[in-house]
C-alpha positions in Angstrom: 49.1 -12.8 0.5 46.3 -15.1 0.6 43.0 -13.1 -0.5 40.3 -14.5 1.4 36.8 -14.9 -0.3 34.1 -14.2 3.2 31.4 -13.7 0.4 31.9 -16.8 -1.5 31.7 -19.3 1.6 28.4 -21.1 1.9 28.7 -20.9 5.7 28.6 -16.5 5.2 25.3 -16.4 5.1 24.4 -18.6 8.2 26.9 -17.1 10.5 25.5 -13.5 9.3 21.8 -14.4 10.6 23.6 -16.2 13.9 25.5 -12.8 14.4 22.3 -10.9 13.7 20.5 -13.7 16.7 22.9 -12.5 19.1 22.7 -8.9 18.7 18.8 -8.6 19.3 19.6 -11.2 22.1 21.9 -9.2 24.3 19.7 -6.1 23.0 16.8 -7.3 24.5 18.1 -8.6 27.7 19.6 -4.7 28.4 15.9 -3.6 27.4 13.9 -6.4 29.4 13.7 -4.0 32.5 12.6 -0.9 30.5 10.3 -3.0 28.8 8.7 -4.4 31.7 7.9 -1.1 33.5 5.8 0.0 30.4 1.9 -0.1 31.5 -1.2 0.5 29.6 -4.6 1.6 31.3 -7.3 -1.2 31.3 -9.6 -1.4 28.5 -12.5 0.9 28.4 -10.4 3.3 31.0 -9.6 6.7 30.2 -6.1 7.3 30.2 -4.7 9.3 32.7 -2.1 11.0 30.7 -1.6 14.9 32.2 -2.9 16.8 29.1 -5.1 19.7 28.9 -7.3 19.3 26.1 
């Protein structure tokens, strides 16, 4: 049996950070739509968030 050394390799590293690229990637393409439906009132406007205060 042929013990293989992932840590060792001086390509681990790179292929770690391209893994961790793709990850965010495809998480923010399932997010984008969320994301964009977020709004913020205008500056100097009072929000209009429901709460009795």
């Amino acid at each position: 049996m042929v013990l293989l050394d992932l840590a060792d390799a001086s390509w681990f590293p790179l292929a770690m950070v391209v893994a961790l690229a793709v990850v965010m990637y495809l998480l923010y393409r399932s997010m984008r739509h969320e994301i964009g439906k977020i709004r913020t009132p205008a500056e100097g406007g009072k929000p209009d968030d429901g709460v009795d205060r």
